[in-house]
N, C-alpha and C positions, 0 to 999 in steps of 0.2 A: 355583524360587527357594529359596535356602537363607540360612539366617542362623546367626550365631554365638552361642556358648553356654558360658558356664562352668561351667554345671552343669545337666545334660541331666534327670535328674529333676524338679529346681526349675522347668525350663523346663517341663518337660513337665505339671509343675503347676498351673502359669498358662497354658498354647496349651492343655490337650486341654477343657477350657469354652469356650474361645472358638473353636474349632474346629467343635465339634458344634453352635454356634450356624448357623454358612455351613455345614454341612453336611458338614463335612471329618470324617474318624476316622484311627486310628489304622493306617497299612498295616503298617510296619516301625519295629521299634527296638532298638537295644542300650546299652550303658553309652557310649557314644562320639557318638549320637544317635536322635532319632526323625522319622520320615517321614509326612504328612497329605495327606489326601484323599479324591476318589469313591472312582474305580473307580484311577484313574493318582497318583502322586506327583505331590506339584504344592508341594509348602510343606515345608520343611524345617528344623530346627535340628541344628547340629553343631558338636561341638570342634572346634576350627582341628587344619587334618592335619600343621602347621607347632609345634605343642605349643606355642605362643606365646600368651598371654590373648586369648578373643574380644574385639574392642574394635567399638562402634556404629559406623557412618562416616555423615562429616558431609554433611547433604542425601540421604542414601538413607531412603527407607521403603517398608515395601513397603502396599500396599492392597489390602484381601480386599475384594470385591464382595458386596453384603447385600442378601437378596432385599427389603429394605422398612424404612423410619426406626425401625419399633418394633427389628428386629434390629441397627441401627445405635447406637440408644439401650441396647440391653442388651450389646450390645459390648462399649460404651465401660464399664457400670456395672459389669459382669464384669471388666474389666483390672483395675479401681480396685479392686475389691475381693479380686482377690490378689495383688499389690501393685503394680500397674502404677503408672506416674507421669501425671496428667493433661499433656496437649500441644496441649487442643483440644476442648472441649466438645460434643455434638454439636449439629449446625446447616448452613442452608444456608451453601455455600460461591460466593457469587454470583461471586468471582473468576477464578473456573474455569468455571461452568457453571450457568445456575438454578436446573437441578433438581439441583445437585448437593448434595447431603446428605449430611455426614462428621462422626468423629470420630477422633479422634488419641489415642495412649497412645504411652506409651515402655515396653518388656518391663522383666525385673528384670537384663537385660541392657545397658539402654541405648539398645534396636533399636527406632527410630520404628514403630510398625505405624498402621491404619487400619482400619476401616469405611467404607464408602459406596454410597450407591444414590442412580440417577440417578434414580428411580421417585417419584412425587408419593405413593404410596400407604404410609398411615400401618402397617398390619401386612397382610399375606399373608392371615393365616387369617381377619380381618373382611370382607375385600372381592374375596370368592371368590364 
């Protein structure tokens, strides 16, 4: 999955917190873009290879999957606080699924992203 970017540092600003949240890091990057993940590339931002302004598209988001609501909740309080746009507080999402538990931000791009876990369990490391 790759998304658009006008300014791959400032991106890179706001994704690599909320990356090492879901456990993604840094594989690859240069002035043009940077690449996230385990072991494989898997999440991407990039200048358009068309030199033309990244722009959001309407109804796309993409959603990272979150081992548990505590990392769902620090997700969402991560975007906001460098400077993501709230789009969705987090909470269940019964119109999708019961256990489904999301939160919504917009990038400093515009790019809808997400958290979610379908998992009833409040954090990973209390209920180990």
């Amino acid at each position: 999955m790759s998304v658009g970017t006008n300014d791959v540092r400032r991106a890179r600003a706001f994704y690599d917190p909320l990356m090492a949240l879901i456990g993604f890091r840094v594989l690859k990057s240069s002035d043009r873009s940077v690449h996230y993940g385990a072991s494989d590339i898997v999440f991407s931002l990039e200048t358009p290879a068309d030199g033309q302004p990244a722009s959001a598209g309407n109804g796309v988001h993409v959603a990272f999957q979150a081992p548990d609501r505590e990392t769902v909740r620090r997700f969402h309080a991560t975007a906001l606080a460098h400077g993501g746009h709230d789009e969705g507080a987090p909470g269940i999402r019964e119109q999708y699924n019961a256990n489904y538990y999301g939160a919504f931000v917009r990038d400093l791009d515009g790019n809808k992203i997400e958290a979610v876990t379908y998992t009833a369990r409040e954090s990973f490391g209390l209920d180990r």
